[in-house]
C-alpha positions as CSV (number, residue, x, y, z in Angstrom):
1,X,-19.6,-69.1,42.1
2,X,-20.5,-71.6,39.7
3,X,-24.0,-73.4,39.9
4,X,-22.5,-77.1,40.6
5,X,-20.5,-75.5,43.4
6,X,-23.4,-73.8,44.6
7,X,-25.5,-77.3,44.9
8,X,-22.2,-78.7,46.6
9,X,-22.4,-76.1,49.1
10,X,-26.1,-75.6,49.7
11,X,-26.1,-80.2,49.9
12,X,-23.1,-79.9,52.5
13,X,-25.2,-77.5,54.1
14,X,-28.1,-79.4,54.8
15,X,-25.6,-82.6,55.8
16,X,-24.5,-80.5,58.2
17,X,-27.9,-79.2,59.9
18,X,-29.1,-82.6,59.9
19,X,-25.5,-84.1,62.0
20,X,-25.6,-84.2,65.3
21,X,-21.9,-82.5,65.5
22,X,-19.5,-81.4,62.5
23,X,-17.4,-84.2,61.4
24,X,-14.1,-83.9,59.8
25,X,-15.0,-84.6,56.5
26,X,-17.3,-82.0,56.4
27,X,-14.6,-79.4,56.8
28,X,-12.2,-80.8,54.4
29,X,-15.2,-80.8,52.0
30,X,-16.0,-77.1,52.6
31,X,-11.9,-76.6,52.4
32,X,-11.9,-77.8,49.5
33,X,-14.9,-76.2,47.8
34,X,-13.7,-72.9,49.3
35,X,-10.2,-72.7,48.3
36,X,-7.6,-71.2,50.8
37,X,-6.8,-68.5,49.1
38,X,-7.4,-65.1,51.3
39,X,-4.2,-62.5,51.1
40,X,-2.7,-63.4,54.9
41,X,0.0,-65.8,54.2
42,X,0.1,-68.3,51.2
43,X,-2.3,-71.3,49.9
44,X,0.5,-73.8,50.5
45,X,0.9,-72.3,54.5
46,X,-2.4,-72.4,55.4
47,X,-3.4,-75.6,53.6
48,X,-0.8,-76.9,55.8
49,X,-1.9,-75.1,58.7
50,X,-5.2,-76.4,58.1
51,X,-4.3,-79.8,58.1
52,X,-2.1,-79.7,61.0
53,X,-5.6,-77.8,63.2
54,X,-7.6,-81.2,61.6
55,X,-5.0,-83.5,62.9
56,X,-4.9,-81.3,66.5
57,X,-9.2,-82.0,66.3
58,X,-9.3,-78.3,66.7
59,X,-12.5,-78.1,64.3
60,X,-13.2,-74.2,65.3
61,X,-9.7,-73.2,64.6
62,X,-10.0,-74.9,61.6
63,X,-13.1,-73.2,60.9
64,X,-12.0,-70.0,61.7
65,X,-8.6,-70.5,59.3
66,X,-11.0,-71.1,56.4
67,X,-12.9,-68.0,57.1
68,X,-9.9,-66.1,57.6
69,X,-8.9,-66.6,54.2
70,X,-12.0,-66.1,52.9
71,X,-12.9,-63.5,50.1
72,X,-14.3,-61.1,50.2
73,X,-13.3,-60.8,54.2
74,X,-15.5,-62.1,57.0
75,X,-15.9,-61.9,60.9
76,X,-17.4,-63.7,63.5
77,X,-20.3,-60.7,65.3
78,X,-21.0,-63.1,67.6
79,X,-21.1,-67.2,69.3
80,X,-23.4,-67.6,72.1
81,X,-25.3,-70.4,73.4
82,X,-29.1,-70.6,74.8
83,X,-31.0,-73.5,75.2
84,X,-28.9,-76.2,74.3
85,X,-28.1,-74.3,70.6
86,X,-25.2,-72.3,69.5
87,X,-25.9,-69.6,67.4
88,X,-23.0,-68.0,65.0
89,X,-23.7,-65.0,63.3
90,X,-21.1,-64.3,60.6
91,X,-20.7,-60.7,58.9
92,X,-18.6,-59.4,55.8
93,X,-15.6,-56.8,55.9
94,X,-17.2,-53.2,56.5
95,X,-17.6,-52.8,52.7
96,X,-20.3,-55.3,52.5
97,X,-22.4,-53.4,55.7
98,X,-25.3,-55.2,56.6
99,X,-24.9,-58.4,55.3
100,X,-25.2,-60.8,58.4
101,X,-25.5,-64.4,58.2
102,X,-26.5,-66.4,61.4
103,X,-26.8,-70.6,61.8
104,X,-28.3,-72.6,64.8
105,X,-26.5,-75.9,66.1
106,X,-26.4,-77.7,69.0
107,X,-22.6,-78.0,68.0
108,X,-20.2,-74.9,68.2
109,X,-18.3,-75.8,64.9
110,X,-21.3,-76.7,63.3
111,X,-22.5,-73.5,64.1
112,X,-19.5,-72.2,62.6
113,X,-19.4,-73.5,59.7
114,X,-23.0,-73.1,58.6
115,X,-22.9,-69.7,59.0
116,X,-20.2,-69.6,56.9
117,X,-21.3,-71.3,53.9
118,X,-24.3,-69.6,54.5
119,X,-22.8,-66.0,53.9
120,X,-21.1,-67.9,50.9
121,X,-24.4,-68.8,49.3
122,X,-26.1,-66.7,46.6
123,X,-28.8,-64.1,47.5
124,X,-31.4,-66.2,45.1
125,X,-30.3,-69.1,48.1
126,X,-30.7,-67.6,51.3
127,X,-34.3,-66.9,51.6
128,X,-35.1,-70.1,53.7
129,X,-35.6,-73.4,52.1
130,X,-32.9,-74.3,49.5
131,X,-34.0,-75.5,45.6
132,X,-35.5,-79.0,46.9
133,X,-34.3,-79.5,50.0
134,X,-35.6,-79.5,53.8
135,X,-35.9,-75.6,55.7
136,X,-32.6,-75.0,57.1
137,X,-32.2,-72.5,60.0
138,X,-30.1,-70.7,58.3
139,X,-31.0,-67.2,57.9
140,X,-29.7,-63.6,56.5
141,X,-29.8,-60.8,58.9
């Protein structure tokens, strides 16, 4: 990843800790700075697949299509709520053991989608605060 796109995702990020539940145009901003382009089906299908989940409101589906076609491969571990938070953790494909990436919302798809963008962030960016910005809770496991 390039580093604009990196300060796109790590900014989008942040937006998204600080919003009180994912909005729509935070997922067609993460769809279109992660590209739909994973190996089940083609770009133009689940582009339109996408849209159709957005225009359904079905922000985790949507989500999860955009991890889905994420590379390399991903998986939701876990989504469970305690004390009014939902914590995702997210990990890669077997290959990639031990990388585990977990976000903190009081929104499901937020949740989600943090977790995600998280496990797309370089190593350099995933120690805690990101270059300039406010502590997230994101965090590597």
């Amino acid at each position: 990843m390039d580093a604009a796109l990196n300060r796109g995702l790590a900014d989008l990020a942040c937006r998204i800790e600080a919003a009180r539940v994912l909005r729509e145009h935070h997922l067609w901003e993460a769809a279109a700075a992660l590209p739909l382009t994973g190996a089940s089906g083609s770009p133009g299908r689940a582009s339109s697949r996408f849209a159709g989940l957005m225009a359904a409101n079905a922000l985790v589906d949507s989500v999860l299509l955009l991890l889905d076609r994420a590379e390399p491969k991903r998986s939701v571990r876990s989504m469970r709520r305690s004390g009014g938070r939902w914590t995702c953790v997210i990990e890669r494909a077997p290959g990639n053991a031990g990388d585990r990436f977990t976000a903190r919302h009081a929104d499901l798809p937020a949740a989600v989608l943090a977790a995600f963008i998280r496990s797309c962030a370089p190593a350099r960016e995933r120690s805690g605060a990101v270059q300039g910005r406010h502590p997230t809770e994101f965090s590597a496991s």
